[in-house]
N, C-alpha and C positions, 0 to 999 in steps of 0.2 A: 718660849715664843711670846713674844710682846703682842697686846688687846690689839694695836693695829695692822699687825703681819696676819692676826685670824680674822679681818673681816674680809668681806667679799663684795663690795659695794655692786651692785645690780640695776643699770636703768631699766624703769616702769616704763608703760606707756598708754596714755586714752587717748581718746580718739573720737570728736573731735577736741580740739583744742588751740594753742594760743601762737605754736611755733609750729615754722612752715618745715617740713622733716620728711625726706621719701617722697616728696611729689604732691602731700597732703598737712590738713596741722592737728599737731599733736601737743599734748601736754606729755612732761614726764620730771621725773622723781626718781631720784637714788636712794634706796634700801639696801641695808645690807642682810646680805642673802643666808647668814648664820644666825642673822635672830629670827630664828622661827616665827614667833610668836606675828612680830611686825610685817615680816615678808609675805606671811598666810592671811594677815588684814588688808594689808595693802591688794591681794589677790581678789579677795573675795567683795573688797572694793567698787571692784572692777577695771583693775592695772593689770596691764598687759606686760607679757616679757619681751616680744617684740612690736613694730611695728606694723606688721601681717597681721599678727592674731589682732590687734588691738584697732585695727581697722577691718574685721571682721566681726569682732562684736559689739560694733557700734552700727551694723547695717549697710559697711564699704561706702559712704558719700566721698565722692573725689572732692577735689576741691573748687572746682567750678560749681557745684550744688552749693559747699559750703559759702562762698563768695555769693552766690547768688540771693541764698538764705538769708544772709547778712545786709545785702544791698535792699533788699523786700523789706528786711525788719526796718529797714532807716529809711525806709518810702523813695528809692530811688528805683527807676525806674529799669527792668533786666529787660532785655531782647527779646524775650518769651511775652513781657507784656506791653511792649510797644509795638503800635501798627508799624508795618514796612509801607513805606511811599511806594507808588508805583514808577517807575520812571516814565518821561515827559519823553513826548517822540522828537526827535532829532531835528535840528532847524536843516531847511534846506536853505543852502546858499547858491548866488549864481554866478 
């Protein structure tokens, strides 16, 4: 058996991150899943094997949090921090 029919290449995943993936962004990274040694670093890291877990152990932010996070760091203004107008009553015409 040839070194590249025994590997097992394996995507990582954290959470959050830089690609939009499942609805959220994620970073990831292929490991292969025969070397021990790397696959058990990469774990203890904190890479995920899939997208569930690895959007669980970053505390589940959707991506509207993230976006929002992102928009606040760059001093742009979110929804939550802009007053709402009230609206103006209705011109009557005759």
């Amino acid at each position: 058996m040839s070194e590249a029919s025994k590997r097992q290449d394996t995507a990582l995943y954290k959470h959050p991150g830089k690609q939009k993936i499942h609805g959220s962004m994620f970073d990831y990274k292929v490991v292969d899943r025969n070397d021990k040694e790397a696959f058990d670093a990469a774990l203890d890291d904190g890479w995920c094997t899939s997208t569930s877990d690895a959007l669980k152990c970053s505390g589940g932010k959707t991506l509207k949090e993230i976006e929002q996070k992102q928009k606040q760091a760059e001093g742009v203004p979110t929804v939550a921090t802009t007053k709402k107008s009230k609206p103006g009553r209705p011109k009557k015409y005759s």
